[in-house]
VEXDREN-2710 file (C-alpha; in Angstrom, 1 decimal):
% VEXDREN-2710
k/r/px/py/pz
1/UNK/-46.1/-14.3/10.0
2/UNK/-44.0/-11.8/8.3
3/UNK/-43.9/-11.2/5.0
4/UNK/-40.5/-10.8/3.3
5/UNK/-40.2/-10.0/-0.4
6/UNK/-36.5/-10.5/-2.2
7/UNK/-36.2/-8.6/-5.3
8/UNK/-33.4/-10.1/-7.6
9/UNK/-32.7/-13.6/-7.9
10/UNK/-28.8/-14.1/-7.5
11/UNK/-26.5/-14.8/-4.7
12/UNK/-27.5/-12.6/-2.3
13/UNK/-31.3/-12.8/-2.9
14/UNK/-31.6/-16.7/-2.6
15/UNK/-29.3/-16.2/0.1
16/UNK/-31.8/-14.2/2.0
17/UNK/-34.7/-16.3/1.2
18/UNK/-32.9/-19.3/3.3
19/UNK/-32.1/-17.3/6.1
20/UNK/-35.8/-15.5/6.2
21/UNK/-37.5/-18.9/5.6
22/UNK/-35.3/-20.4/8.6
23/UNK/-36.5/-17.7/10.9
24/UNK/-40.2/-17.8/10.1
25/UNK/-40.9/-15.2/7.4
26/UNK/-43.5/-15.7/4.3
27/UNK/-41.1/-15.3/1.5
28/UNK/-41.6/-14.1/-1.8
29/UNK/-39.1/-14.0/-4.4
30/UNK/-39.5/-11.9/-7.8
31/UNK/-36.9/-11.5/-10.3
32/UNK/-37.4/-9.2/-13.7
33/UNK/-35.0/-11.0/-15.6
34/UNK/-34.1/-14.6/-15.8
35/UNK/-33.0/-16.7/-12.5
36/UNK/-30.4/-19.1/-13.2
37/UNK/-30.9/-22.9/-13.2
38/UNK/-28.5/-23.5/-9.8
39/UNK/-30.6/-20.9/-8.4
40/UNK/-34.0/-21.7/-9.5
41/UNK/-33.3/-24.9/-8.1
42/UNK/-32.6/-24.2/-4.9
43/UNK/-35.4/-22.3/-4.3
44/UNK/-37.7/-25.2/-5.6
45/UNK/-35.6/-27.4/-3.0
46/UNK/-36.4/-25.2/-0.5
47/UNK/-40.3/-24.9/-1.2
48/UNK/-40.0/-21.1/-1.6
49/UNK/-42.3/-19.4/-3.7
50/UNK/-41.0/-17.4/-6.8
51/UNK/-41.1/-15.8/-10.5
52/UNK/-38.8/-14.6/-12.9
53/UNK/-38.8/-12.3/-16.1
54/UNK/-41.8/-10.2/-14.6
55/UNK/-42.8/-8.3/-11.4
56/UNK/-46.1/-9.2/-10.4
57/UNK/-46.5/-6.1/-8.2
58/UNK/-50.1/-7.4/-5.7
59/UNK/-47.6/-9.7/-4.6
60/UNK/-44.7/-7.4/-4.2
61/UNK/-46.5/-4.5/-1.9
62/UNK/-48.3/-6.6/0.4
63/UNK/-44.4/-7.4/1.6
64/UNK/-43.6/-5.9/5.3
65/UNK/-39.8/-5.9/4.1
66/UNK/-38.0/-5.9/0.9
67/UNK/-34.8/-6.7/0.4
68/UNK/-33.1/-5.8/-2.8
69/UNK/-30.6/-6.9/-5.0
70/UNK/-27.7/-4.3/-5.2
71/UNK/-27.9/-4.4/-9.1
72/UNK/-31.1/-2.7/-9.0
73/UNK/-31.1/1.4/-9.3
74/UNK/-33.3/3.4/-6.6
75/UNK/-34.8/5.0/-9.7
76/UNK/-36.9/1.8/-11.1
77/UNK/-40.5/2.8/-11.1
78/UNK/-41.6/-0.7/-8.9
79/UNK/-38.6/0.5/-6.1
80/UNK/-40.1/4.2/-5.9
81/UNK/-44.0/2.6/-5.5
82/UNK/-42.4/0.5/-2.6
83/UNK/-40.7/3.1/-1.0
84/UNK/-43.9/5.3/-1.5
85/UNK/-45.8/2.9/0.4
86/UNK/-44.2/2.8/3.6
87/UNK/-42.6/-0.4/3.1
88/UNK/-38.3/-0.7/4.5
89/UNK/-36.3/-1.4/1.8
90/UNK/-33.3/-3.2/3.2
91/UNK/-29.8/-4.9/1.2
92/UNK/-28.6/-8.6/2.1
93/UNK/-26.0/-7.1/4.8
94/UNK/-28.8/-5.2/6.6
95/UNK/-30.9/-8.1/7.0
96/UNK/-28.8/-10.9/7.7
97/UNK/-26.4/-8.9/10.5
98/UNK/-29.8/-9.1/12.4
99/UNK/-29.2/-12.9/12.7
100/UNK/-25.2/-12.9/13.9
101/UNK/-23.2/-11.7/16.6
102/UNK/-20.2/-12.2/14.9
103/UNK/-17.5/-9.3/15.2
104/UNK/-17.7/-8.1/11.6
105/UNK/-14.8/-6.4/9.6
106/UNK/-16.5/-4.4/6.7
107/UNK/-14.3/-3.3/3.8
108/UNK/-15.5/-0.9/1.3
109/UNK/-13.8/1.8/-1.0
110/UNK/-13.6/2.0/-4.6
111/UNK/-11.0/-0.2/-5.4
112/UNK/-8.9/-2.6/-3.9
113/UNK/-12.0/-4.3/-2.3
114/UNK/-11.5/-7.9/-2.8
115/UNK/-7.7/-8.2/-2.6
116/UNK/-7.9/-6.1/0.8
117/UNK/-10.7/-8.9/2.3
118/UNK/-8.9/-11.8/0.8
119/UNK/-5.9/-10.8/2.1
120/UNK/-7.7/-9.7/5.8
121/UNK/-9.4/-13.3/5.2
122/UNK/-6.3/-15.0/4.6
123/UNK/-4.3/-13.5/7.6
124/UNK/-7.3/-14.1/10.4
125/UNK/-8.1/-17.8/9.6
126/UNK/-5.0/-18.7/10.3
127/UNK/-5.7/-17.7/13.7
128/UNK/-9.7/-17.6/14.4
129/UNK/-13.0/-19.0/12.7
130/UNK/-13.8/-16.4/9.8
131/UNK/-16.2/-16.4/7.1
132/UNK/-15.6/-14.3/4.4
133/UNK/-18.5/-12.8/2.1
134/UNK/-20.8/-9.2/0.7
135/UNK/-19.6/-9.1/-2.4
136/UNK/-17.3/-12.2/-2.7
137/UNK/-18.4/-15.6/-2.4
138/UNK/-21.1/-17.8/-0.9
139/UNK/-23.7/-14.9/0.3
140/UNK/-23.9/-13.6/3.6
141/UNK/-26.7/-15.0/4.4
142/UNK/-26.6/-18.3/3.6
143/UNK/-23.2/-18.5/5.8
144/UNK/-25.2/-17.2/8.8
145/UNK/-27.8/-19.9/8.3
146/UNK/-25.3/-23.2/7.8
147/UNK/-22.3/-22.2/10.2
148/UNK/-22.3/-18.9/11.7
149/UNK/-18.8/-17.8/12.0
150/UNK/-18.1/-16.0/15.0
151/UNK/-16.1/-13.4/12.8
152/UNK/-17.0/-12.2/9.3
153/UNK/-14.8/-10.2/6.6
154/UNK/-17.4/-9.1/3.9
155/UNK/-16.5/-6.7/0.9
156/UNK/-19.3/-3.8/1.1
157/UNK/-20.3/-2.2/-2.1
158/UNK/-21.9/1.7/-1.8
159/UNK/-25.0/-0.1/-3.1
160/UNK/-25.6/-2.3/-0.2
161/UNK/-24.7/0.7/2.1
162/UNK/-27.5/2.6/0.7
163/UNK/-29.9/-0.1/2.1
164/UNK/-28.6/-0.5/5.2
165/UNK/-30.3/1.0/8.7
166/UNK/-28.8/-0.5/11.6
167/UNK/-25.6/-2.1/10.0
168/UNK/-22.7/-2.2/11.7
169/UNK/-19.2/-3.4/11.5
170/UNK/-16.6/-3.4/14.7
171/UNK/-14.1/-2.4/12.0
172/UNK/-14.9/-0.8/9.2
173/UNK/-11.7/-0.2/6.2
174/UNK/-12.2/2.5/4.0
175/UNK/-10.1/2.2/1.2
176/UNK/-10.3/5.1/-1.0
177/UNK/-12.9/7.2/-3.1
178/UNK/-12.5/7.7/-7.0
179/UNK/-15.5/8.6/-8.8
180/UNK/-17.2/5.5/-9.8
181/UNK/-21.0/4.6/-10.9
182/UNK/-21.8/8.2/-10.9
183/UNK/-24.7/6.8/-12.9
184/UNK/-26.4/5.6/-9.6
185/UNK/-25.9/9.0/-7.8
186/UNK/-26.8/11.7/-10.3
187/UNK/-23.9/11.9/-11.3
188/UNK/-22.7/13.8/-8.2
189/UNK/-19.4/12.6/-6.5
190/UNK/-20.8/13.8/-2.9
191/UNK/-23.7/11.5/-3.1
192/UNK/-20.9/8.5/-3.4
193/UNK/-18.9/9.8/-0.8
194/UNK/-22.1/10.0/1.6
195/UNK/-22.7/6.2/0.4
196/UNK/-19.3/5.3/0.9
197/UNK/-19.3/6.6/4.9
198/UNK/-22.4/4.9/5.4
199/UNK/-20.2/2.1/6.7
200/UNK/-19.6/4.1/10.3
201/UNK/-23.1/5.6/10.7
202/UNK/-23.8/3.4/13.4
203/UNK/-20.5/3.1/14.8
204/UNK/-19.5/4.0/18.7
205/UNK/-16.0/4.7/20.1
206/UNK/-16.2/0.9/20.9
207/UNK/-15.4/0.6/16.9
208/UNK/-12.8/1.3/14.6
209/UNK/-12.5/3.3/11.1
210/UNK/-9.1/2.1/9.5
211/UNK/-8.7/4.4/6.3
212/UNK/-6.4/6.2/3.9
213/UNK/-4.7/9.3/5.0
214/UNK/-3.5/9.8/1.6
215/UNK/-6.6/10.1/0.1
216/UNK/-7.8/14.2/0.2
217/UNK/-11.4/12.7/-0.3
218/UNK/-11.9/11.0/2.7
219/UNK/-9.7/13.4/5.2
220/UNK/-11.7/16.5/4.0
221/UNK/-14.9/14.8/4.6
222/UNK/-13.8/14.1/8.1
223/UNK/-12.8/17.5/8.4
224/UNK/-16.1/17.8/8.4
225/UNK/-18.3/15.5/9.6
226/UNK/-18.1/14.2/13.0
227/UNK/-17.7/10.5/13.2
228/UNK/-18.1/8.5/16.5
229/UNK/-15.5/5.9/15.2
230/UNK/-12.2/5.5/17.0
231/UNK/-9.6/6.3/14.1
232/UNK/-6.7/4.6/12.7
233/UNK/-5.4/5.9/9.3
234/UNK/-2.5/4.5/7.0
235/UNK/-0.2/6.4/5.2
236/UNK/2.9/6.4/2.8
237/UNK/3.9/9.9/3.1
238/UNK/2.8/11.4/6.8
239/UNK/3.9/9.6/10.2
240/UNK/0.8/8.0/11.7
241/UNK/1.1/8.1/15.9
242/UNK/-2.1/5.6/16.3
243/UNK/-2.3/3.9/12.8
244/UNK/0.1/2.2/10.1
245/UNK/2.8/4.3/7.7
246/UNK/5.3/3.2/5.7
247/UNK/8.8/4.4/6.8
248/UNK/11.2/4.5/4.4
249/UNK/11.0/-0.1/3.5
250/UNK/9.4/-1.0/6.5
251/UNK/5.4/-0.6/7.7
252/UNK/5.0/0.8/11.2
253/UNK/1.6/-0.3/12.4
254/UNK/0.8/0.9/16.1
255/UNK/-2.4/0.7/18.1
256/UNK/-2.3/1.4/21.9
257/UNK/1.5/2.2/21.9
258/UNK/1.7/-1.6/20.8
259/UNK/4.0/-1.7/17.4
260/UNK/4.3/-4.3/14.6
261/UNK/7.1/-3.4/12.2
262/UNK/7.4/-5.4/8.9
263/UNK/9.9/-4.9/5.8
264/UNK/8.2/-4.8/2.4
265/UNK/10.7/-6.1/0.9
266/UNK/9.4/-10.3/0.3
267/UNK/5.9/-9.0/-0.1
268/UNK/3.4/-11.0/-2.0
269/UNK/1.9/-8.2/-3.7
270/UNK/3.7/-5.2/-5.7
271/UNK/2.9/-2.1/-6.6
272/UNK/2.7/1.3/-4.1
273/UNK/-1.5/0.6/-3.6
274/UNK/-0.3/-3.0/-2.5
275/UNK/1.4/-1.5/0.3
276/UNK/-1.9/0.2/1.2
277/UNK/-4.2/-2.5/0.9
278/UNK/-1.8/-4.8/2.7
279/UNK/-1.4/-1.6/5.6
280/UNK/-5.2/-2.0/6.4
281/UNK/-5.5/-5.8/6.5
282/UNK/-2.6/-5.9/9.0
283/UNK/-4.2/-2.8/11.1
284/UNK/-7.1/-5.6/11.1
285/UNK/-5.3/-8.2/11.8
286/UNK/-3.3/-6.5/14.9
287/UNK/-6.8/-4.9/16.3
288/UNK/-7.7/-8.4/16.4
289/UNK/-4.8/-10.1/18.3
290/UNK/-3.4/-11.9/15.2
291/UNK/0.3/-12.6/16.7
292/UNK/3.1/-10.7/14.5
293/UNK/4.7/-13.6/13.1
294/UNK/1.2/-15.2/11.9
295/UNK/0.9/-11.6/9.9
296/UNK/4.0/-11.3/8.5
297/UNK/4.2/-14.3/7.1
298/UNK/0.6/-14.2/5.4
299/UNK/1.6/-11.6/3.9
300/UNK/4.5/-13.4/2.0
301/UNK/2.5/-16.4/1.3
302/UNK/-0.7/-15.1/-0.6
303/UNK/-1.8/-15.7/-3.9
304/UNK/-3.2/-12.4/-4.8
305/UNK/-6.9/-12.2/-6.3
306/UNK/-8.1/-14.1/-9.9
307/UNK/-8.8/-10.6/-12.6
308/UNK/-6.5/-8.1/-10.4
309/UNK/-2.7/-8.4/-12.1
310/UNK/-3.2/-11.7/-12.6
311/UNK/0.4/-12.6/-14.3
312/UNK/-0.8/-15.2/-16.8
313/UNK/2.2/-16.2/-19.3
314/UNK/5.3/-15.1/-20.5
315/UNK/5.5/-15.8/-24.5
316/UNK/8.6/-15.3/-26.3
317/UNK/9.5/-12.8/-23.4
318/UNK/6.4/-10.8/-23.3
319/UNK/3.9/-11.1/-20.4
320/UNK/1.0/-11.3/-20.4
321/UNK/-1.5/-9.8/-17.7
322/UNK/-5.2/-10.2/-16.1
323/UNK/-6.3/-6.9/-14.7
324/UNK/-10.3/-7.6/-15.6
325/UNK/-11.6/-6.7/-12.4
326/UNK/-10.5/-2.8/-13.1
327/UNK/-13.7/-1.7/-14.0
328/UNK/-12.9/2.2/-13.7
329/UNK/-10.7/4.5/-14.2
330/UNK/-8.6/4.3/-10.9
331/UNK/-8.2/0.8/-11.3
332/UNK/-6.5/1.0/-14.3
333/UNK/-4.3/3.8/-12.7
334/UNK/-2.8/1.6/-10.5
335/UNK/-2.4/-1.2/-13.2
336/UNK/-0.2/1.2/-15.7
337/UNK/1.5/3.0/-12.5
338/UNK/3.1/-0.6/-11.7
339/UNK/4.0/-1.4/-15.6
340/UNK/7.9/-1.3/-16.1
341/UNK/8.0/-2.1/-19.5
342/UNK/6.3/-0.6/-22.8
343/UNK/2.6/-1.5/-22.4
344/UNK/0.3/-2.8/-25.2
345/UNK/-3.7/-1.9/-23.5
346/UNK/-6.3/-3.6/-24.3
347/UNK/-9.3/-1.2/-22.9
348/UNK/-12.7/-0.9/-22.8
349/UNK/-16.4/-1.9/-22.5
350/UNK/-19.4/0.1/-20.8
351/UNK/-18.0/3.7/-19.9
352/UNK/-19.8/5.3/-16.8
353/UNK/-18.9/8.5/-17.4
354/UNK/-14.9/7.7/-17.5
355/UNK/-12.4/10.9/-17.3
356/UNK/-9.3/9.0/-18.9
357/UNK/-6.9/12.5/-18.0
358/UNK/-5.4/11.3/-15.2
359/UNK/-4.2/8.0/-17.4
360/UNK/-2.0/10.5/-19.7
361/UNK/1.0/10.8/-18.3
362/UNK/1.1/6.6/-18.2
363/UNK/0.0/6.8/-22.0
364/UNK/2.8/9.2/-22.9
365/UNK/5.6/7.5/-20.7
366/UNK/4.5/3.3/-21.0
367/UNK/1.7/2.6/-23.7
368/UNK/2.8/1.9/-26.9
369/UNK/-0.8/0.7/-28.4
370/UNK/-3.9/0.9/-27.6
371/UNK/-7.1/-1.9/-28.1
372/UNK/-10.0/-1.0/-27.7
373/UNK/-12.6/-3.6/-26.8
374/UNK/-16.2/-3.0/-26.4
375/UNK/-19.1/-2.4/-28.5
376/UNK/-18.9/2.0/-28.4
377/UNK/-15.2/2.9/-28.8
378/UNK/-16.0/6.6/-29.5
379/UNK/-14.6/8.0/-26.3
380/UNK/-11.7/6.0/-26.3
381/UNK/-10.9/7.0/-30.1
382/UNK/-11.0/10.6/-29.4
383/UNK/-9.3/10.5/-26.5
384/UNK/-6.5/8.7/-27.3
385/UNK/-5.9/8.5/-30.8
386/UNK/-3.5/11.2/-31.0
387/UNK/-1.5/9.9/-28.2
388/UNK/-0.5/6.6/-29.7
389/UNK/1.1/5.7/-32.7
390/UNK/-1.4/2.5/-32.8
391/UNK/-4.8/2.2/-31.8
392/UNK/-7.2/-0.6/-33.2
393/UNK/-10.5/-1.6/-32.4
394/UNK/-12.2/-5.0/-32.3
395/UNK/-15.4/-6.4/-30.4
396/UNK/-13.8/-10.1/-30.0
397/UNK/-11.0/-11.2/-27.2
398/UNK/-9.5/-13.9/-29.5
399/UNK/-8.9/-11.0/-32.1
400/UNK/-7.6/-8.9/-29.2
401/UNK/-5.4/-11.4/-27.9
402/UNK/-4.3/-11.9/-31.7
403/UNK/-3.2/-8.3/-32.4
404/UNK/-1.9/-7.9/-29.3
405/UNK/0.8/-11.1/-30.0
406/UNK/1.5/-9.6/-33.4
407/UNK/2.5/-6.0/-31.9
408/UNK/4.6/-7.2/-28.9
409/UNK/8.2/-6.9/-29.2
410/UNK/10.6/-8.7/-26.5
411/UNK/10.8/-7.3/-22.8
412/UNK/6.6/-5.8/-23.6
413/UNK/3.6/-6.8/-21.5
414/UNK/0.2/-6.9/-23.1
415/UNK/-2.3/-5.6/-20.3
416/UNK/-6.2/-6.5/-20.1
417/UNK/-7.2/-3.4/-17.6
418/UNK/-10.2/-2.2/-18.9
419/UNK/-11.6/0.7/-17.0
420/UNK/-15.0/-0.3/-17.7
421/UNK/-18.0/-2.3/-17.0
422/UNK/-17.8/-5.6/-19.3
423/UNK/-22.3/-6.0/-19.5
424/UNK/-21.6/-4.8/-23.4
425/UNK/-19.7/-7.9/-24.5
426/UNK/-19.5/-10.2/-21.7
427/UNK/-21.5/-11.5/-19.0
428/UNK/-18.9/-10.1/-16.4
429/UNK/-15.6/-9.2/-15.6
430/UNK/-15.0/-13.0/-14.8
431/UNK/-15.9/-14.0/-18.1
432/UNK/-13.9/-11.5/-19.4
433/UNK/-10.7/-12.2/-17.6
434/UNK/-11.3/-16.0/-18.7
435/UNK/-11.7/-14.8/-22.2
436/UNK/-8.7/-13.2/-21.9
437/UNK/-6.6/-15.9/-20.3
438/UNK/-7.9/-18.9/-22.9
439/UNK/-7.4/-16.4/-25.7
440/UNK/-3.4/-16.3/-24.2
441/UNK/-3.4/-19.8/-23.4
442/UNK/-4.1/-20.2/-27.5
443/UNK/-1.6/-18.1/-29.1
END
């Protein structure tokens, strides 16, 4: 019997042990902090041996396999001993894909992420039986054990493509690369952009790489690299042949000499990285047979993604908006690039090594204040104070919220878009954005 070991006791960890213990592995599960009660149960449901707020390591290198937890840096001491010994270290997407055939679309990039695979999601099921999963939702894992979907969307992270071997998705979407988590990768931007195009190392001509043309990132490192993929970029600005682009108000998407043409105009989503994200889920969608009429009018009817300019209220004429899930810098770039009114930002949290410069001409041109929010302001004090005539600090949402109301003026939105982790004053950028909506809710 083979002997798994999960390090990390979340979603994707507990949804490993399932699948492992379904197919006849020894599983042991280890977790250096503390698991949560709806996990811990589970596991006790399921008879599956486990410990939390220590690493007892005799029962962590006897392990054939480990698979761990995204969260956890390749630097930790116990992750170097495994990897010393011999033993694979695989992530969550790795492992399960051995138990599927499902044709998989894999979406990674630095932003844009989970409103691409919602949207890709949102327009397929419609049509065909699709799970959707990686970094959103029940784990990938656990949907392969109770009803393996014959197609998957799952949102990849550069973590889990570090851990992956023989991974593969039919089509993979690369979004865009910003520098984000440089923390994990020396702090050198080419070791993220090698994570990121992990997603088509095992790729044949059989499969497709949908990216951003746009982005001088990703087109210089095809330039090159030589990719087995069969290629179909998106584009505002060039004319794509075998692709999508946006001509003048209408997106031209053709594969195979076989055209969809759609007018943005009664979009769901605004904003010009809208246009982008929605440009790759309907590449996606057409690669997969959706019918025209099935795309275009998904992409009228959906809801957009809970944190990403989430419109919450309007209060005497000012609105009031949920942009939590920017947790970098580029994030926040598109957030204040599709503000048309003065802007009081509310920013901050934990900085990974933020450069705020390309936010200045936004500053200049839309913010009127500044909050910072997190438990270090430094950085965001010297960068910006000279900029604005009002910058304040606080360490509380409520008091945010409160000086926010109090500074707003008719016709102003007050924007949460942080550009920063939340782990300093929250338990996530969920909690955050819920913070930030009851705090609006209570003015």
């Amino acid at each position: 019997m083979k002997k798994i070991v999960i390090l990390g006791g979340g979603e994707s960890g507990v949804g490993t042990a399932l699948l492992a213990k379904a197919n006849g592995y020894k599983v042991f599960l280890s977790d250096k902090g503390k698991i949560k009660e709806k996990y811990k149960n589970v596991l006790i449901h399921n008879e599956i041996e486990f410990e939390d707020e220590k690493h007892t390591e005799s029962k962590i290198l006897d392990a054939e396999i480990v698979m761990k937890s995204p969260g956890i840096p390749d630097k930790v001491a116990l992750v170097k001993q495994i990897r010393a010994q011999g033993i694979q270290v695989v992530s969550e997407i790795e492992f399960a894909s051995k138990f599927t055939n499902a044709t998989i679309v894999g979406v990674t990039g630095s932003n844009g992420k989970t409103t691409t695979v919602s949207l890709i999601h949102h327009i397929l099921k419609q049509e065909l039986e699709v799970g959707l999963s990686g970094n959103i939702g029940k784990s990938f894992a656990q949907q392969i054990l109770e009803h393996d979907y014959p197609n998957y969307v799952l949102e990849i992270s550069s973590f889990q493509l570090d851990d992956i071997v023989d991974f593969k998705p039919h089509i993979a979407v690369l979004l865009n690369i910003t520098p984000d988590h440089l923390d994990r990768y020396d702090y050198k931007f080419e070791n993220y952009i090698a994570s990121k195009f992990r997603i088509v190392m095992n790729q044949t001509k059989e499969d497709y790489l949908i990216y951003d043309a746009d982005d001088e990132v990703i087109t210089e490192w095809l330039k090159s690299h030589e990719i087995q993929s069969t290629l179909l970029p998106f584009s505002l600005t060039k004319i794509i042949e075998n692709g999508a682009y946006l001509d003048q108000e209408e997106i031209k998407i053709t594969i195979d000499k076989n055209q969809i043409i759609m007018s943005t105009k009664n979009l769901a989503l605004e904003g010009k990285h809208n246009i982008k994200n929605q440009m790759a889920a309907s590449t996606v969608a057409h690669l997969l047979k959706i019918r025209k009429q099935t795309i275009r009018e998904s992409l009228e009817n959906f809801q957009g993604v809970e944190h990403r300019l989430e419109h919450v209220l309007k209060i005497n004429k000012v609105r009031y908006i949920n942009d939590s899930k920017a947790t970098n810098v580029n994030a926040t770039y598109f957030a204040l690039d599709s503000m048309e009114s003065p802007t009081i930002w509310i920013v901050g949290g934990v900085d990974k090594g933020n450069d705020y410069r390309e936010l200045f001409p936004f500053i200049n041109e839309k913010v009127k204040a500044i909050i910072c929010l997190g438990v270090d302001n430094e950085k965001l004090l010297s960068t910006f104070g000279k900029m604005v005539d009002t910058i304040v600090e606080t360490q509380y949402m409520s008091e945010a919220v409160k000086i926010a109301y109090k500074l707003a003026e008719t016709g102003d939105s007050v924007l949460l878009s942080p550009a920063c982790a939340s782990f300093d004053l929250f338990e996530n950028y969920e909690d955050r954005g819920r913070q930030f909506k009851d705090a609006v809710r209570n003015l």
